[in-house]
Phi, psi and omega in degrees: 000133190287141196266125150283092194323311186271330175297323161288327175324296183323316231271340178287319213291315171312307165325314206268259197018285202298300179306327174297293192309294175309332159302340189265333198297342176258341162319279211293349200265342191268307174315325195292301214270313183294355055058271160334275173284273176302345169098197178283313195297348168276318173301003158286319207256322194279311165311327229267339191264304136009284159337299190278018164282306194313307196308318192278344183278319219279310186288339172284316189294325160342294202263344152321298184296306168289279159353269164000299195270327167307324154348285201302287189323295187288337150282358164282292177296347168079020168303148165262358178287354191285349176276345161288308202288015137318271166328313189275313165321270182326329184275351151267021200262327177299301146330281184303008145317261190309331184300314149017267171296313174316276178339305188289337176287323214229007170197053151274357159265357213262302162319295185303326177267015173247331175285340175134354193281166226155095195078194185329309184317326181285334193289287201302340169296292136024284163289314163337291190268350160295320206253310173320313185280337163281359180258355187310345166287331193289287158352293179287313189300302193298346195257342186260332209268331192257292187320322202276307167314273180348295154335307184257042155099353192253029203292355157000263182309287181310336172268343163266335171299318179277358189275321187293325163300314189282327134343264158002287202317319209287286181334290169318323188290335126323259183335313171276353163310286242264275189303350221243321211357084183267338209047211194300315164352311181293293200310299177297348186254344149288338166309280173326326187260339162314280167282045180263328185283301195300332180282330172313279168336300203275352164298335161308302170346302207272352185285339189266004154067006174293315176266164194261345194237160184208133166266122206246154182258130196212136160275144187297140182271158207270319176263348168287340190249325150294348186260331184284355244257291197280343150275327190265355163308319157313343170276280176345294207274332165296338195270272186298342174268024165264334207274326195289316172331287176308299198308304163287327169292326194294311182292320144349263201328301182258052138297297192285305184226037182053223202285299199314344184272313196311320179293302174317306158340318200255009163272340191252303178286358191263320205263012166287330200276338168276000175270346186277301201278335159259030127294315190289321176255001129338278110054233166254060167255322184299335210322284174330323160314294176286283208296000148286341184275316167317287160010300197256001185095007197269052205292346187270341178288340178262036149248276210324306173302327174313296203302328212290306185305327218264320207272332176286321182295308174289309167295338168294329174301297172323304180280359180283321175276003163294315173322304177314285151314328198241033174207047173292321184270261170075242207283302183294306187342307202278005188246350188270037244273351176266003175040059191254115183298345179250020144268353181277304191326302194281291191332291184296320168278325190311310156325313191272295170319324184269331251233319203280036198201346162348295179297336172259296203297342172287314202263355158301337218258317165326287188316330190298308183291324179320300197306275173339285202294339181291003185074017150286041188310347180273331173274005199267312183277324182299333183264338188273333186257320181308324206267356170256002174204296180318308220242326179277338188289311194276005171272337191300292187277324174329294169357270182314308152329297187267319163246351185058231209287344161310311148303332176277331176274341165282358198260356164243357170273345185284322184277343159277311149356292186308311209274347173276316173277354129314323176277336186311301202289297200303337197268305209300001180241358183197353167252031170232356196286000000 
């Protein structure tokens, strides 16, 4: 029976959205309160920190993502490998835990002063990832657990776990700021307690008796850990090449405009991640989808879901950035809670300038995932790593170089520019076979 395409489309794509936007709303809720309650240094101590958010999440969805489409795939074909690779997901999701965890007891200050921290900053950076990497087991389990529902038929579900972690997050994150007065503490162990509620949430699947998958007790298979290793690097390589960004940009900036830039900075890059996340569950709301019409062989209905994706992307662009422009001041307002005019200034052109590149980072982001679920990993990395390191990092400083703080803010619509007309050139030549 022929899959109807734009209604799952329609049906996935919506679920993930809804859900991605509840994930960046508790990003932007730790910018909101951290703000607030600490000021620019905190808000300064928190960019600075950020990154190791990116890397543990980058590694769930790594392993989310890959598992997930290989899942899809081998059930679709009626495989029996499909009962493993749940059990084999987890079991690096479990490694990569502890190495985590290790990191955060015996070298988080050793991190805050690799990130850039320094004076007050360094402390409160210091504790942010000290309490992030011990909850890093949470993280992974809850990043592997949404993928895998999602796959198996439930995008739902999956989409009230993260609305719901992310709720929580919000709620907390008040309480222990404010009434509470944890400082940065509060703000990462609300953070942190967010995905112990979404594994909750998304553990209703197997209570409801739903689910196709299971966990056999397995030590991870050496070549089963590589194919998911390797569909999921493009999730991965988004992920963790937002956090090397911020690290090298945080360092630009305060060369060129100190603390007050790193902040303006960390205002421009928290509301980049809801526009990142709702491509992103565009994205993989697609995934499930394409790698079943692959499965079964149906490759012009996973090129139908691609137009479905692109076209959805490109118009989200449009009104995100219309947003942008005219609601700039605003925008910065609410993160500006000391109402210091030359972080609105930077804040504000940085928005318009960084923003203008939008509509190509929604359809890379797109093109990528494409890729991945069809079981293409060399152009699925290749658009994931130029547009995420190669090509933007060395754009940063040429940039900066030439324009100073003007150029770090052109230096990624210019390296998605590129990396869109590259992804272009790869699908007509590898995304049709």
């Amino acid at each position: 029976m022929s899959i109807p395409y734009f209604k799952q489309f329609r049906k996935y794509a919506v679920a993930n959205v809804l859900g991605m936007l509840g994930l960046s709303c508790y990003i932007l809720a730790d910018t909101y309160f951290v703000s607030k309650g600490l000021g620019t240094q905190g808000l300064a101590a928190l960019n600075l920190a950020i990154p190791i958010f990116n890397v543990i999440h980058g590694c769930g969805l790594m392993l989310g993502m890959g598992g997930g489409t290989k899942y899809s795939i081998y059930r679709a074909r009626g495989d029996g490998r499909r009962e493993k690779m749940f059990a084999n997901t987890l079991g690096i999701a479990g490694l990569l835990g502890v190495v985590f965890m290790v990191a955060g007891l015996c070298f988080p200050g050793d991190l805050a002063r690799l990130f850039g921290g320094r004076g007050i900053e360094l402390e409160m950076t210091e504790v942010y990832l000290q309490v992030m990497l011990l909850f890093s087991p949470a993280y992974l389990l809850n990043d592997v657990l949404i993928c895998f529902v999602r796959n198996d038929g439930n995008p739902r579900l999956s989409m009230v776990s993260m609305l719901v972690s992310s709720f929580t997050n919000i709620v907390l994150d008040y309480v222990f700021i404010f009434p509470l007065h944890m400082g940065m503490f509060g703000a990462v162990l609300a953070t942190g307690c967010a995905p112990v509620v979404g594994i909750m949430v998304s553990l209703i699947h197997f209570v409801q008796g739903r689910n196709h998958f299971y966990w056999i007790g397995m030590l991870p298979k050496f070549w089963t850990s590589c194919n998911t290793l390797v569909l999921g690097i493009p999730s991965l390589v988004t992920e963790v090449s937002s956090g090397i960004v911020i690290i090298v940009f945080n360092i630009l900036i305060l060369n060129i405009a100190g603390n007050v830039g790193v902040a303006a900075y960390g205002v421009v890059a928290n509301l980049s991640l809801v526009a990142v996340a709702v491509f992103t569950g565009v994205a993989q709301g697609m995934q499930p989808i394409v790698s079943l019409a692959r499965g079964r062989g149906e490759m012009a209905g996973a090129r139908r879901v691609l137009r479905y994706g692109v076209v959805t992307v490109l118009a989200i662009s449009f009104l995100v950035y219309f947003l942008v422009f005219f609601g700039t001041d605003a925008l910065v307002a609410v993160f500006n809670s000391e109402r210091n005019p030359a972080m609105a200034n930077m804040a504000g052109s940085g928005l318009r300038l960084y923003f203008s590149g939008i509509s190509f980072m929604g359809v890379n982001i797109v093109l990528s995932m494409y890729f991945a679920a069809c079981e293409r990993a060399v152009p699925a990395q290749a658009i994931s790593i130029l547009r995420g390191i190669a090509l933007v990092i060395p754009m940063a400083f040429i940039l900066s170089f030439l324009a100073g703080i003007t150029g770090v803010w052109l230096a990624v619509p210019a390296a998605e520019l590129m990396v869109t007309a590259i992804g272009i050139y790869l699908y007509r030549f590898r995304g049709k076979d």
